[in-house]
C-alpha positions in Angstrom: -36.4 -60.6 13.7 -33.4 -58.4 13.2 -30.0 -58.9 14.9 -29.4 -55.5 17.5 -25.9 -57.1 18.6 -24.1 -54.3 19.2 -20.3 -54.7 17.6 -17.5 -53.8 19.3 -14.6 -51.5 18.6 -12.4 -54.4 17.2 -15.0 -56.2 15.3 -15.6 -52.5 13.5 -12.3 -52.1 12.9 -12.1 -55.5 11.6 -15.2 -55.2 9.3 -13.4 -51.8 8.1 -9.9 -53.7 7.2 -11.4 -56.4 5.4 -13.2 -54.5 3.3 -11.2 -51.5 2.8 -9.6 -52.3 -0.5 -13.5 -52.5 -1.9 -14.4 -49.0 -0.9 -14.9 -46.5 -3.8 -12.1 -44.4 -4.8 -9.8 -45.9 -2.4 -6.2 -46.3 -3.8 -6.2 -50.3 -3.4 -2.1 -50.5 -2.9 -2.5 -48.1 -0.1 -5.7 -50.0 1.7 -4.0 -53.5 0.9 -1.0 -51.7 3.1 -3.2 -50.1 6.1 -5.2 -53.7 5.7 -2.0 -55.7 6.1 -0.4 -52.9 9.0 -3.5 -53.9 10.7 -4.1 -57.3 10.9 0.0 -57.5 12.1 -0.9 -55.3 14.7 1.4 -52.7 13.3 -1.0 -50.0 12.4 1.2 -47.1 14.1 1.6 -43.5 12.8 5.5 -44.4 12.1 5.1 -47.4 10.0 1.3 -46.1 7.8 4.2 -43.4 7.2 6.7 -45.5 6.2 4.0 -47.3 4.1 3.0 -44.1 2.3 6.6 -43.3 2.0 7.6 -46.5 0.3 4.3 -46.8 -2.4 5.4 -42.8 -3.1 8.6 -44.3 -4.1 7.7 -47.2 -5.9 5.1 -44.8 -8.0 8.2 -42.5 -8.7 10.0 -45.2 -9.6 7.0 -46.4 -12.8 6.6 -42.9 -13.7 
C-alpha cells in the first residue's frame, strides 16, 4: 500500500535543499550557497544577496 503521509512545510523545504544542487540547470555554486544558508538557518533576503553578490565577484574575478 502506498504511503499518503502528508509532509510538512519543513520536511519540503528540507527535501528541496538537499537536493537542490542535483536539479537541472541549476548553477551548483549558487544551490550549494542557498543549501548551506539554509541548513544554518540563515536563508534571509540580505545574506542570499550577499551570497549572489560574493559568487558575482568571485566569477569576475576567473574571467
Amino acid at each position: 500500500m502506498a504511503d499518503n503521509k502528508v509532509k510538512s512545510g519543513k520536511e519540503i523545504l528540507d527535501d528541496f535543499f538537499t537536493e537542490i544542487s542535483s536539479i537541472e540547470n541549476v548553477d551548483k555554486m549558487i544551490a550549494d550557497s542557498l543549501a548551506e544558508l539554509y541548513t544554518n538557518g540563515k536563508l534571509t533576503d540580505k545574506n542570499v544577496a550577499n551570497e549572489l553578490q560574493k559568487i558575482r565577484g568571485e566569477n569576475d574575478n576567473e574571467n
